[in-house]
C-alpha positions in Angstrom: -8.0 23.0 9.2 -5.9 22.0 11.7 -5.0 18.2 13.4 -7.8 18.5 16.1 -10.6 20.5 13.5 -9.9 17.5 11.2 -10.8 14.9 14.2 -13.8 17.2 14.8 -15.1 16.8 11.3 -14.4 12.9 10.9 -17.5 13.2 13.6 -19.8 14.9 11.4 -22.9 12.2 10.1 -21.2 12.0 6.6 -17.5 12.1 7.1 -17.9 9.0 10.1 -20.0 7.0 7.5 -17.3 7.4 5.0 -15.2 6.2 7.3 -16.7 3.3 8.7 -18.1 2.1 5.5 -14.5 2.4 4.5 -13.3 0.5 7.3 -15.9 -2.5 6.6 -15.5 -2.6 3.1 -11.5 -2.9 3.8 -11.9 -5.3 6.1 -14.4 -7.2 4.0 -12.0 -7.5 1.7 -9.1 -8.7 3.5 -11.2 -11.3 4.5 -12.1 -13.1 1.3 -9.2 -14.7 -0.5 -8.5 -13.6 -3.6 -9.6 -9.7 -3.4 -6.7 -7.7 -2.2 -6.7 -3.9 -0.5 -5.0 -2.8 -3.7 -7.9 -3.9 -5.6 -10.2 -2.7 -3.8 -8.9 1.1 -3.6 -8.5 0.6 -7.7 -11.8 -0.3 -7.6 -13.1 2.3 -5.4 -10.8 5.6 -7.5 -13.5 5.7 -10.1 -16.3 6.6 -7.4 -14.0 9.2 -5.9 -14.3 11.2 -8.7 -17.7 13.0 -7.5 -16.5 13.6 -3.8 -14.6 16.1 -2.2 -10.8 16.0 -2.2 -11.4 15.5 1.5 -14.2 12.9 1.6 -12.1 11.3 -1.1 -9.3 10.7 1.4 -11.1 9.5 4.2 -12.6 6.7 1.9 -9.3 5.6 0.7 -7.4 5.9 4.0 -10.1 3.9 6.1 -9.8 1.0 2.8 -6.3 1.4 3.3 -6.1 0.3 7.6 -9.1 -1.7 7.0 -7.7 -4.2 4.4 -5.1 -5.1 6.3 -6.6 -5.9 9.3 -8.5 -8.2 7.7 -6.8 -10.4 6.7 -6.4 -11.9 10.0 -9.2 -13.6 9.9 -8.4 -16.2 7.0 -4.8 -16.6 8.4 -6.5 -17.8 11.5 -9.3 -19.4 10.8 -8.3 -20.6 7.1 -4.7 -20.6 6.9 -5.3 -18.9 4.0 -3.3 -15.2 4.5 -6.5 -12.5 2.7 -3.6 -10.2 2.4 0.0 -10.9 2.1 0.8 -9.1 4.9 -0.8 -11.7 6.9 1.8 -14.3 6.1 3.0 -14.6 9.4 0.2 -15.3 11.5 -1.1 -18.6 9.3 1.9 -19.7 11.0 0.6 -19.4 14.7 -2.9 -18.2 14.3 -4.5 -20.6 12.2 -2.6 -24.0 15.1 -3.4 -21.8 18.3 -7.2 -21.6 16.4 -7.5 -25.6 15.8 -6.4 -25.8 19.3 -9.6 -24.6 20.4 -8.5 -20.9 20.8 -10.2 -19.4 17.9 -10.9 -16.5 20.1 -7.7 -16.0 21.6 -5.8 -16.1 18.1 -8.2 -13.5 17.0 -8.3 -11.2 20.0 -4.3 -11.2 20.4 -4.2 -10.1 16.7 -6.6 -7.8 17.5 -4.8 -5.8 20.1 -1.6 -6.0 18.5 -3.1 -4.3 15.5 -4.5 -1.3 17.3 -1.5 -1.0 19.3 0.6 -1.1 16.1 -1.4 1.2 13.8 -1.7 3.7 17.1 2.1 3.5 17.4 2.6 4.3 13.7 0.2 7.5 13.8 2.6 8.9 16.3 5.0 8.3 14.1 3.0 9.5 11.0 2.1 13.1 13.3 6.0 13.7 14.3 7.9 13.2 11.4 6.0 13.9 8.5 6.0 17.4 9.3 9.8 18.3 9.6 10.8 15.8 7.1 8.6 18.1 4.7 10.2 21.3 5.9 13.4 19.9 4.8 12.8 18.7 1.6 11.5 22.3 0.8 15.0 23.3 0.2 15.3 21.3 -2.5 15.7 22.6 -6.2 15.0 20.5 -9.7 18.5 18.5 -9.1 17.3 17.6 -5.8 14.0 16.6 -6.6 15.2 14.6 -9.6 17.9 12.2 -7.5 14.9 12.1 -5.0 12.5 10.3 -7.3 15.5 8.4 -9.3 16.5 7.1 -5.6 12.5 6.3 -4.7 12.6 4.2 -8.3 15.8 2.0 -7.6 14.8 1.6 -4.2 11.3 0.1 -4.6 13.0 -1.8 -7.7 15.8 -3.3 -5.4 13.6 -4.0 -3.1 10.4 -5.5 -4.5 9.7 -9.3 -4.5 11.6 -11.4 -7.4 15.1 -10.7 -8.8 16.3 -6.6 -9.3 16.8 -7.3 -13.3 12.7 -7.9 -13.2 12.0 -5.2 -11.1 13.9 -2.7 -13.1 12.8 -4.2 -16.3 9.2 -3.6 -14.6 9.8 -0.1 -13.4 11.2 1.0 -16.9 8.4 -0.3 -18.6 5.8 1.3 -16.4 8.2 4.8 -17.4 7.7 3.8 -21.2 4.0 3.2 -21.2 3.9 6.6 -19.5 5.5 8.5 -22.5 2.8 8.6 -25.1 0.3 11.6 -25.5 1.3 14.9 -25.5 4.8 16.4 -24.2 4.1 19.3 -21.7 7.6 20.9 -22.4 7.3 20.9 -25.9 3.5 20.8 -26.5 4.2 18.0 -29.5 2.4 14.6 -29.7 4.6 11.7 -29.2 4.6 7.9 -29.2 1.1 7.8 -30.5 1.5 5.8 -33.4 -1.3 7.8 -34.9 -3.4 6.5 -32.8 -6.2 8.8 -31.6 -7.4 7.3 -28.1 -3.4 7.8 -27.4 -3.2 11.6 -28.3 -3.6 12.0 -24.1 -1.4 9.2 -23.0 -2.5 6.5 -21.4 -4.7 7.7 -18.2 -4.0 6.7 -14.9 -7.4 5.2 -13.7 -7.8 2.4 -16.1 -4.1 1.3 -16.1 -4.5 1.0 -12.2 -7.5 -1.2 -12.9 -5.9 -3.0 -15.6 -3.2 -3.8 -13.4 -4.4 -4.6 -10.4 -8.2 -5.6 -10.1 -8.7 -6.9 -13.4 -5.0 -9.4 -13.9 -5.8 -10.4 -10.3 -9.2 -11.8 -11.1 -8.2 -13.5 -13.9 -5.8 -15.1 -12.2 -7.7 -16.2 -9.6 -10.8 -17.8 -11.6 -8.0 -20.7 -12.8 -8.2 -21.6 -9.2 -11.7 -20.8 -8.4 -13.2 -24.0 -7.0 -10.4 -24.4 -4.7 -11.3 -25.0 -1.2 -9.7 -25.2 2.3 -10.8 -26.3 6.0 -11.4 -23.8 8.4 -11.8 -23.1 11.8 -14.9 -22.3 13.3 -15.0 -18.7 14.8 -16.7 -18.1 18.0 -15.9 -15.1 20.7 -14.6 -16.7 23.3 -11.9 -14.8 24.3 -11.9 -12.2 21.9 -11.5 -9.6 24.5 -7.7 -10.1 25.8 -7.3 -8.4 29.9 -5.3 -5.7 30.6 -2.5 -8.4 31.9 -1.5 -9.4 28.1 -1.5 -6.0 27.2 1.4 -5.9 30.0 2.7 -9.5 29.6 2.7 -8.8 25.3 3.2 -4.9 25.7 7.4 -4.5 25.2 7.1 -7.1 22.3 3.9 -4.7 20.8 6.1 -2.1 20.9 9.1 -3.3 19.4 7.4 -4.8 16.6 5.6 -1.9 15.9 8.4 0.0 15.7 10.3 -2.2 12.9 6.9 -1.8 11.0 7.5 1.9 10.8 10.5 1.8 10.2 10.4 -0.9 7.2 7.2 1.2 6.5 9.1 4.4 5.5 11.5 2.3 3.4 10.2 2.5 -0.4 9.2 -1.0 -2.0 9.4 -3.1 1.2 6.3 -3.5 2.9 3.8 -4.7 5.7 5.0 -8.4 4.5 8.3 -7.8 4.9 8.0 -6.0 8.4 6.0 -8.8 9.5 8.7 -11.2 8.9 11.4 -9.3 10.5 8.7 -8.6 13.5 8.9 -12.4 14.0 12.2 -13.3 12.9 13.1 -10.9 16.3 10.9 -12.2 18.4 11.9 -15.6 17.8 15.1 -14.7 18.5 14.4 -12.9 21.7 11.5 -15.5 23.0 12.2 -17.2 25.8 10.0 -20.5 24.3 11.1 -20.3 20.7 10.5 -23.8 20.0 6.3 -22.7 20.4 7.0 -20.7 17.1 4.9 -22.5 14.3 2.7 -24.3 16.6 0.4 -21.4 18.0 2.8 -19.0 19.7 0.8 -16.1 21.4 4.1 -13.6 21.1 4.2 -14.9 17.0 0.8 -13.3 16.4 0.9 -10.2 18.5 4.3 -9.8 16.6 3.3 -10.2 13.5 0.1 -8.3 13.5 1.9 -5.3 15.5 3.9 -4.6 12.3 2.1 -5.2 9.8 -0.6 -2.4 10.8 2.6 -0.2 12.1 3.8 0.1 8.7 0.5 1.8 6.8 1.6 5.0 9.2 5.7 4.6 8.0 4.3 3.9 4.3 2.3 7.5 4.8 5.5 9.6 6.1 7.6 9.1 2.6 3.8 9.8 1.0 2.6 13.0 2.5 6.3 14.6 3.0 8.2 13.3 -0.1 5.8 12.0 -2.9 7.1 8.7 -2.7 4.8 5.8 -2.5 5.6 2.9 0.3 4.2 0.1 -1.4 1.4 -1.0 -3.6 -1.5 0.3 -1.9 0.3 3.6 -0.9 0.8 3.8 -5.0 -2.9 3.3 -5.6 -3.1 6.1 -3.0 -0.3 8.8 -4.5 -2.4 7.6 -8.1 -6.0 8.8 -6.4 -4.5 12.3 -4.9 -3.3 13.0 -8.4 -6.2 12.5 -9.9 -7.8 14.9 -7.4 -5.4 17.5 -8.9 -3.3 17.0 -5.5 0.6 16.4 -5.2 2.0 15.0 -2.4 5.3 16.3 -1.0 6.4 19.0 0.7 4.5 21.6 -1.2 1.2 19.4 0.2 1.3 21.0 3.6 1.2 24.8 2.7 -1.3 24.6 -0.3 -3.8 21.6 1.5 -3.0 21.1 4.9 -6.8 19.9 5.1 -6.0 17.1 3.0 -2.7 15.9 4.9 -4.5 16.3 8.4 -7.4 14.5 7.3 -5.3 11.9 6.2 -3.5 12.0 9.6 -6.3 11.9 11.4 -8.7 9.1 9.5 -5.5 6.8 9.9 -5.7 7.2 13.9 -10.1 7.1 13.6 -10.1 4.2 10.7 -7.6 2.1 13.5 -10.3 2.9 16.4 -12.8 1.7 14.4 -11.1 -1.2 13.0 -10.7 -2.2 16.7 -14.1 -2.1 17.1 -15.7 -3.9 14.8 -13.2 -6.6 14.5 -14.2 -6.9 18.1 -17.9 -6.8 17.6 -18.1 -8.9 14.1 -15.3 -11.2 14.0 -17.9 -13.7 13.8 -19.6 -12.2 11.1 -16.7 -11.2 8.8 -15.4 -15.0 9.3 -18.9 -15.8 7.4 -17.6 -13.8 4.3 -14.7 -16.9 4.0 -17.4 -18.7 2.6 -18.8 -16.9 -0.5 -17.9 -18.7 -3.6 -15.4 -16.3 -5.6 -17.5 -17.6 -8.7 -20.1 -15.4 -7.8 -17.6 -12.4 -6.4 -15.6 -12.5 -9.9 -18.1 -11.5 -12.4 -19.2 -8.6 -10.0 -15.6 -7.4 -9.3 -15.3 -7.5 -13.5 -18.7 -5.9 -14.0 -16.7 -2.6 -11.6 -14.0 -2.9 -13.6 -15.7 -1.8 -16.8 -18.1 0.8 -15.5 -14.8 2.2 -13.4 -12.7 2.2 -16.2 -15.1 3.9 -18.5 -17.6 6.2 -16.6 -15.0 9.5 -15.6 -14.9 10.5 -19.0 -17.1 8.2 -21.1 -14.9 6.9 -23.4 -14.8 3.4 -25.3 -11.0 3.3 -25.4 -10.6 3.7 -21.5 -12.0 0.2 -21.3 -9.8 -1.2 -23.9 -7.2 0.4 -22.6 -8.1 -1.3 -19.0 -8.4 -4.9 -20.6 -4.6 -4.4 -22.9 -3.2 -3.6 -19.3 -5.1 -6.3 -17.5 -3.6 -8.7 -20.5 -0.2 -7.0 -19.5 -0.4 -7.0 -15.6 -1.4 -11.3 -15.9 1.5 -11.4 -17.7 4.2 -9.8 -15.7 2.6 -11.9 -12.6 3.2 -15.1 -14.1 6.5 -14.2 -15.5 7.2 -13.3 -11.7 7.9 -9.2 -12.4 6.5 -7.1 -9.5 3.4 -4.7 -10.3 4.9 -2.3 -7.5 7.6 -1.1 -9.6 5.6 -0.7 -12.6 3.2 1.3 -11.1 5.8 3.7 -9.3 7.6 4.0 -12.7 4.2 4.5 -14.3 3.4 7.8 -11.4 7.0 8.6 -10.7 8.4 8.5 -14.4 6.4 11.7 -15.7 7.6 13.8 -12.5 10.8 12.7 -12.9 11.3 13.6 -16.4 9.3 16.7 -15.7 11.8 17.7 -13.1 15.0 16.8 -15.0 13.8 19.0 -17.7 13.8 22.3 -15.5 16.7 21.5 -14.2 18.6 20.9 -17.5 16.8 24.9 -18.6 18.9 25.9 -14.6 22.4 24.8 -16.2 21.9 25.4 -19.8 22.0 21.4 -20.6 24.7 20.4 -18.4 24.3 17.6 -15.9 27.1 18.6 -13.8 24.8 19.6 -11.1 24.1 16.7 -10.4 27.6 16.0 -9.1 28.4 19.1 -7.6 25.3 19.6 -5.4 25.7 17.6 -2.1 22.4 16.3 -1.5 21.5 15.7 -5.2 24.9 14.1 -5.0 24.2 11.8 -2.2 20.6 10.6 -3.3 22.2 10.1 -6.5 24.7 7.7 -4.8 22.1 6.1 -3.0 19.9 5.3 -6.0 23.7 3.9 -7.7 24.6 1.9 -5.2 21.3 0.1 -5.1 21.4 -0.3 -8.6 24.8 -2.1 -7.7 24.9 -3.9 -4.9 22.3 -6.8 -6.3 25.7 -7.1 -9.0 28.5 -6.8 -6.4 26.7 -9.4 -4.4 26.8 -11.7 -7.4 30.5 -11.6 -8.3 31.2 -12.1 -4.2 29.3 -15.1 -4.1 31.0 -16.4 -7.4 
């Protein structure tokens, strides 16, 4: 299936109701407080399991753009960011809204986010491709420094101090020990324990860690409230002139959202922050920052959609998750019996252009319906989360236990719920626990045939120039957080 047969069949009656109920539910979500697009997909992986690989995709790719467009309209209307990524705009959207320009804020962030997320597929479409075609050439040595550079780096680069994000990486590579050793075909780490003979499985750690912690957490601050902003249309359709007058700063921002996109561990926050940081610096009216700047929110919004097409490129063409939600993604293709990298495009092209091509669709339709029922979504601010909670909970359990009907899946979901509320509020990042969690396996995996290659030695390592130079890379990350410390002191 090529690029244009997958755009043909997002059009058939089932595949464009996947899609748009993927899209709404994403959005949905990014609206309310407190439910995050990485929930939701962990949420959604259990009901994946009796679709298509392709179907399965589309659902979780349309989640993906969806959730964080929607949380645009909390930043704006609430000042309350639904998703992190929508940091930024509280800063400008939610003043320009109380100034009477509900509209406006919403319509600007609108337009930047198609522009961004269009900007990003372009991106996703011409570089994913040859960046594959080169990592074919890599052996076991090469794919081992890949993966040990895609740990440091979303380690280093995660929220919080590096000692917690390695601490958090390592322990998502120990908890993904137990169960049975595929080189050796021994049990190990069990403990005798029989639930553990398979290792832990991937579903209900991902629910554990990131729907049912995050609940938790939030029902200690369930009755808190917030004004808001009424939302009305006026002016949610912006003319062709801002498209012109805002167009040069759409496109730069968009462009440091793919870039920071295709960095491991950084994210649509981070790009969003840079976004606005630049065009601060470049603004002719800088002083309007923070007090409902129009170029702040198209900034802001530009980047943060542009990065979910630079998170995809290190996904589809190296295995290597972007972020949090691109994690939840690499953990749903797995399950499918699908693994990304550059093997992906000659065994299921299908799957990597129906990706490519629900990220461009899922944008269009995003644009849409934020368009049509901006109105309507801003009325899902106001559902008490002490009615959301229980339901979210209830999904939990029947998600964690229904793929293979066991007790202990469940138990194992609530011990890593337990664990994930713990890491948050000792302020360790859940990215680098899940990557280590994923990644650790592979990475052992591919050390393993590579040690068989040189009869134990790890010399390779050294003497092969790219395994050499990723390995550098993933050192001097590792580093640098120390160096920096003894400059300073």
């Amino acid at each position: 299936m090529t690029l244009l047969d997958a755009f043909v069949h997002l059009l058939a009656p089932t595949q464009l109701a996947i899609m748009l109920g993927g899209v709404l539910l994403g959005i949905a979500v990014g609206v309310m407080p407190g439910i995050t697009a990485g929930m939701l997909l962990a949420l959604t992986l259990p009901f994946t399991y009796s679709m298509n690989s392709v179907n399965a995709v589309i659902l979780l790719v349309s989640m993906f753009v969806g959730g964080v467009s929607g949380g645009l309209v909390t930043a704006t209307l609430m000042r309350i960011p639904g998703e992190p990524n929508a940091i930024m705009t509280t800063l400008d959207g939610y003043p320009l809204a109380r100034r009477g320009f509900p509209g406006r804020a919403l319509g600007l962030g609108n337009a930047a986010s198609i522009v961004g997320g269009a900007l990003s597929w372009v991106a996703l479409v011409l570089l994913t491709g040859p960046l594959a075609k080169a990592a074919i050439i890599f052996g076991p040595w090469e794919n081992f420094a890949l993966l040990l550079m895609a740990l440091a780096l979303i380690t280093s680069l995660s929220r919080g101090s590096f000692l917690k994000g390695m601490i958090a990486a390592l322990l998502g590579v120990l908890l993904a020990m137990p169960g049975v050793d595929e080189t050796s075909g021994r049990v190990r780490l069990t403990f005798e324990i029989d639930a553990l003979t398979n290792g832990f499985q991937l579903l209900p750690v991902v629910v554990g860690m990131f729907a049912l912690s995050q609940i938790v957490a939030d029902t200690l601050h369930v009755d808190q409230g917030t004004d808001h902003v009424r939302a009305n249309m006026r002016g949610i359709l912006i003319s062709l002139r801002d498209y012109v007058v805002h167009g040069w700063n759409m496109l730069r921002s968009a462009l440091i959202g793919v870039w920071i996109g295709v960095l491991p561990g950084v994210g649509a926050t981070v790009a969003s922050i840079v976004a606005y940081s630049t065009a601060k610096s470049l603004s002719k009216t800088p002083e309007a920052f923070g007090t409902g700047s129009e170029e702040a929110i198209v900034a802001a919004e530009s980047a943060n959609n542009a990065t979910t097409g630079g998170t995809l490129i290190p996904l589809l063409a190296l295995g290597i998750p972007g972020g949090l939600a691109d994690a939840i993604l690499l953990a749903a293709l797995m399950i499918h019996n699908l693994k990304p990298g550059p093997l992906l495009f000659a065994t299921n092209p299908d799957i990597v252009n129906a990706i490519m091509a629900t990220h461009l669709a899922a944008h269009i339709a995003m644009f849409a319906l934020m368009t049509v029922g901006c109105v309507i979504f801003a009325r899902l601010m106001l559902v008490p989360r002490a009615f959301l909670f229980p339901l979210v909970i209830v999904f939990c359990v029947v998600g964690a236990y229904a793929p293979d009907s066991q007790i202990s899946d469940v138990w194992i979901m609530l011990i890593f719920g337990i664990v994930g509320l713990a890491l948050e509020y000792a302020r360790f990042p859940l990215a680098p626990f899940v990557v280590g969690f994923v990644l650790g396996p592979l990475a052992e995996a591919k050390l393993r045939t590579a040690l068989m290659t040189s009869a134990g030695s790890m010399l390779p390592l050294l003497q092969r120039p790219i395994a050499l130079g990723l390995t550098l890379v993933a050192v001097t990350t590792c580093l640098w957080p120390l160096l920096r410390l003894l400059r300073r002191r």
